[in-house]
C-alpha positions in Angstrom: 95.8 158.2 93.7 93.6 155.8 91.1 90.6 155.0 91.7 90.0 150.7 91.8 87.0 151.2 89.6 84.0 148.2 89.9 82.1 149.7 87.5 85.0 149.6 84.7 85.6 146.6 85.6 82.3 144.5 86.5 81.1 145.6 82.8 84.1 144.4 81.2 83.4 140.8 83.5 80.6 140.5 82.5 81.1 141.5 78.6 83.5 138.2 79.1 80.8 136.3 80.6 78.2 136.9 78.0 80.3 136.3 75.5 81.3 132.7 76.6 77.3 131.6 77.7 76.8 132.7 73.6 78.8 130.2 72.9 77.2 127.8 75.1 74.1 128.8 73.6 75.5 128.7 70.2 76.9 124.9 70.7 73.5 123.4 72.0 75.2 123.3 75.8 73.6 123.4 79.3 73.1 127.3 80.1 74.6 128.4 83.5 71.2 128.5 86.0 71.6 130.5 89.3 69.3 129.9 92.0 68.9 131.7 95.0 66.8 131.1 98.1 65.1 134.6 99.9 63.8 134.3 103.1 61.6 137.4 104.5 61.5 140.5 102.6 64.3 142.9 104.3 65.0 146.3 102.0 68.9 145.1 101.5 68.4 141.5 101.1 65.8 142.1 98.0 67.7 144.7 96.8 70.9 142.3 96.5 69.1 139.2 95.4 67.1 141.6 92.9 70.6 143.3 91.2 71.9 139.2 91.3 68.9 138.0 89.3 69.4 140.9 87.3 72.8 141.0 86.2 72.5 136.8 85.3 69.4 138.2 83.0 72.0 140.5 81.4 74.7 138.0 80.8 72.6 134.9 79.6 72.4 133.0 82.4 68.7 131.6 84.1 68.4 132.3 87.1 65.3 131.5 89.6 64.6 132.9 93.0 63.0 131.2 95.6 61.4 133.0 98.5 59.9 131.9 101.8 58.5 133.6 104.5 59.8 134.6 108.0 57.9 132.0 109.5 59.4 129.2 107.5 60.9 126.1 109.6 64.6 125.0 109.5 63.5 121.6 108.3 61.3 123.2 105.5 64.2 125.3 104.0 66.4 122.3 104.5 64.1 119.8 102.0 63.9 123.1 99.5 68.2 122.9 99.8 68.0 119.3 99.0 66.2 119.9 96.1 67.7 121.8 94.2 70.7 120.0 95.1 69.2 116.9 93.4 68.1 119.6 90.1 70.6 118.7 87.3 69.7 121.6 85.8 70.2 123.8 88.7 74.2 124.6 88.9 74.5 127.3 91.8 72.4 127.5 94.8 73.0 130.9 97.3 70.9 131.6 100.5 70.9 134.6 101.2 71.9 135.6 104.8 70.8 137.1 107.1 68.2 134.4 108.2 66.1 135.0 110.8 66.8 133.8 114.5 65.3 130.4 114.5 67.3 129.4 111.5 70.9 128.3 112.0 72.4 129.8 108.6 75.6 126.7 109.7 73.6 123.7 109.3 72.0 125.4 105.7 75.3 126.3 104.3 76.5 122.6 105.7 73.2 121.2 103.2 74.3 122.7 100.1 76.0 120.5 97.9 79.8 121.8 97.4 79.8 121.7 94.4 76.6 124.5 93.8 77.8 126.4 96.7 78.6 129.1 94.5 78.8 131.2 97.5 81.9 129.3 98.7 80.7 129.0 102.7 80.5 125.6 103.0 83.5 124.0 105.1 84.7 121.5 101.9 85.1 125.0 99.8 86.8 126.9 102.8 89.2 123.9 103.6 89.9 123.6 99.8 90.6 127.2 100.1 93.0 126.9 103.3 94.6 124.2 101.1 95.3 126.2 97.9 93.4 123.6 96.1 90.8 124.1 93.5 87.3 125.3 95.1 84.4 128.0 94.9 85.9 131.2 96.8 83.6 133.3 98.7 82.2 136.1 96.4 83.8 139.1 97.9 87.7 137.9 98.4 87.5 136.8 94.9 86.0 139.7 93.6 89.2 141.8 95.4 91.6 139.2 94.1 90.2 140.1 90.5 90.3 143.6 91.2 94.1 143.4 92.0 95.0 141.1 89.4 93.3 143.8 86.7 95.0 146.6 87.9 98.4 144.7 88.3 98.3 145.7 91.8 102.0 144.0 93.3 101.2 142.1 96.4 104.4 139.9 97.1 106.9 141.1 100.1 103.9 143.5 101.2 102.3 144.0 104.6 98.1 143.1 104.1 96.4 144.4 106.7 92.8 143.2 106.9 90.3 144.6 109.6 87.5 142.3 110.1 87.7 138.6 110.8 83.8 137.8 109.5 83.8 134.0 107.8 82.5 135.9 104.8 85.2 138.2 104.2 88.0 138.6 106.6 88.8 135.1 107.6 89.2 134.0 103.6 90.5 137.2 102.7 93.6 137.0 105.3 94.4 133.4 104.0 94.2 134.1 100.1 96.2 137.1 100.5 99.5 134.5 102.1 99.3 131.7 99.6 101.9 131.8 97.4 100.4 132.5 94.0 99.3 136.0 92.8 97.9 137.8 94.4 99.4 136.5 97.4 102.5 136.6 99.2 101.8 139.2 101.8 102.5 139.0 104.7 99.5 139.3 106.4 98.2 140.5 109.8 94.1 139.8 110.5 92.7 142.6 113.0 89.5 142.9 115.1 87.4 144.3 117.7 89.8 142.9 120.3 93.0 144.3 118.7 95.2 147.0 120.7 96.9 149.3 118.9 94.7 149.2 115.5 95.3 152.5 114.2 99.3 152.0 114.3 99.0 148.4 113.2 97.1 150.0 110.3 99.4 152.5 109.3 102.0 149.5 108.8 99.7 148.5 106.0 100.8 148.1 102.2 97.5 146.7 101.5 94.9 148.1 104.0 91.2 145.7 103.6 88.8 147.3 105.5 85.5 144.7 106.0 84.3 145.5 109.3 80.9 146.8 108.6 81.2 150.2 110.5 81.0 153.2 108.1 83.6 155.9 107.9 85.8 153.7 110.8 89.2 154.2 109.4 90.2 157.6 108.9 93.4 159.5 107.5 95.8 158.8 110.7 95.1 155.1 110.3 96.6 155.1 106.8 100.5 155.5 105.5 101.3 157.5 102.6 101.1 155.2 99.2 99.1 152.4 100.9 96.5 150.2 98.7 93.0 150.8 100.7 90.4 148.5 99.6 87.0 148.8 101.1 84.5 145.8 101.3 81.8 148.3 103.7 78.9 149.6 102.4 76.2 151.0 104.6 72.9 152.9 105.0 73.6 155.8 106.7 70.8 157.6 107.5 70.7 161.1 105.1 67.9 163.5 104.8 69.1 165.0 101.7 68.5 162.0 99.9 65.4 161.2 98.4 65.6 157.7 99.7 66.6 159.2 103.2 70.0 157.2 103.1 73.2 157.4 102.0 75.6 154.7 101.3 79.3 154.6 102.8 81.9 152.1 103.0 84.3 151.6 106.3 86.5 154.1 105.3 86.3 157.9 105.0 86.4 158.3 101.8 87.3 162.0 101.4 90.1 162.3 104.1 92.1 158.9 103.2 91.9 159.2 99.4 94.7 162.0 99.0 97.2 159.2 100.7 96.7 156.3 99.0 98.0 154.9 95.7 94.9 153.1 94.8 91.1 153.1 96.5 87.9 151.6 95.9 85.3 153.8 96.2 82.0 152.5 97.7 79.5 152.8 95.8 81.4 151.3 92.8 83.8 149.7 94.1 84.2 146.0 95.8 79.9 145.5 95.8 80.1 145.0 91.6 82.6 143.0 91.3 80.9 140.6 94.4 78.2 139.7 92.1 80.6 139.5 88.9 82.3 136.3 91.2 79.1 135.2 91.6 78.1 134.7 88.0 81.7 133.6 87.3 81.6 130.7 90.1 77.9 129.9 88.6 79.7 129.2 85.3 82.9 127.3 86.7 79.9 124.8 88.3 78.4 124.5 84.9 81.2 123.6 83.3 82.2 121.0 86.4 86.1 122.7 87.1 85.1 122.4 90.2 83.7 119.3 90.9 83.3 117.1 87.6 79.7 116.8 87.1 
């Protein structure tokens, strides 16, 4: 068993990234600027728009959040979308989701300008996608692609099973995962709440992506001996022998699946880092228009 190690490799990303916005810097360019839109002030959402704003600090890049209150109107977080569409100097734009209730988070994503939706949810980037042709990919499936690619993982002939079928994750992750390029070539079956027989469909698995957002859910019995197990989960679980009375765990249990697999992400440490590394790396690609020519 190895261990698909985020932190290894989200440093060495973003050592990459650095280097390249130096040069930037260095040549007089444009510097990459990130900008992302908060709404409300939920524990997880501040904490992930916090560590995004962060690691763009460490590698260069500007980056400027925007927050709004709960109480803030569709139409008012639509004219703040339009702006910064209309910012030259502004290359990426994320929301982050959730939003609350009155918000449809389908007409927001629809506002942003393709070619800042470094996120890659609006429906030009997931046709492009579908398509194979070039377009932002939505952070997480690209950060797994990289994570693949960098430990030479082999993906063609083999059987991807991917539980979860969230627009996010699943649903881009099953389609990348067929194209033929690398990594790609599987042959892939997506899974869901409405799938009989999961655990033995599971246990087919060469590749085994679990992003279904309930921690610990696949266990030992659900995996076959030598599989790749990549988990996108990651979950408070209430713990009161933490100081922050939580602990975090991914959709798979950990301990019990480990000992079978050739290769597992561990969560934390795993798929979360290198989400944010796609992030910054998309937020470049718009800067330098490879995209979408500017």
């Amino acid at each position: 068993m190895q261990l698909l190690d985020g932190k290894f490799l989200s440093a060495q990303i973003k050592q990459e990234i650095a280097i390249e916005v130096a040069q930037i810097r260095e040549q007089g360019g444009k510097i990459p600027h990130l900008v992302a839109i908060l709404v409300g002030n939920k524990g997880a959402s501040e904490t992930y728009v916090a560590s995004k704003m962060k690691n763009c600090e460490e590698v260069g890049m500007k980056s400027t959040l925007i927050r709004f209150d709960p109480s803030v109107t569709e139409d008012e977080l639509l004219d703040k979308v339009r702006e910064v569409n209309e910012n030259a100097d502004m290359d990426g734009l994320i929301v982050q989701l959730p939003l609350p209730d009155h918000i449809n988070p389908d007409r927001i994503m629809e506002t942003i300008d393709p070619a800042k939706d470094v996120d890659g949810f609006h429906p030009i980037n997931i046709g492009r996608m579908a398509k194979g042709l070039p377009a932002y990919i939505s952070a997480t499936p690209q950060g797994v692609l990289e994570m693949i690619k960098r430990y030479d993982i082999k993906t063609a002939g083999k059987h991807c099973v991917v539980v979860g079928r969230s627009q996010i994750v699943g649903l881009p992750m099953s389609i990348l995962m067929q194209r033929n390029t690398y990594p790609g070539n599987c042959t892939v079956t997506i899974t869901h709440s409405r799938t009989q027989n999961l655990a033995e469909i599971c246990r087919s698995a060469d590749i085994l992506v679990a992003a279904l957002g309930k921690p610990e859910f696949v266990t030992a019995d659900m995996v076959k001996e030598g599989a790749v197990v990549i988990d996108v989960g990651l979950e408070r679980v209430p713990d009161a022998s933490k100081k922050s009375g939580f602990s975090l765990k991914g959709d798979v249990k950990f301990d019990e699946v480990a000992p079978k697999t050739s290769f597992i992400t561990p969560v934390p440490g795993g798929v979360g880092l290198m989400t944010i590394c796609s992030l910054m790396q998309n937020t470049l690609k718009a800067a330098r228009g490879e995209i979408y020519k500017k």
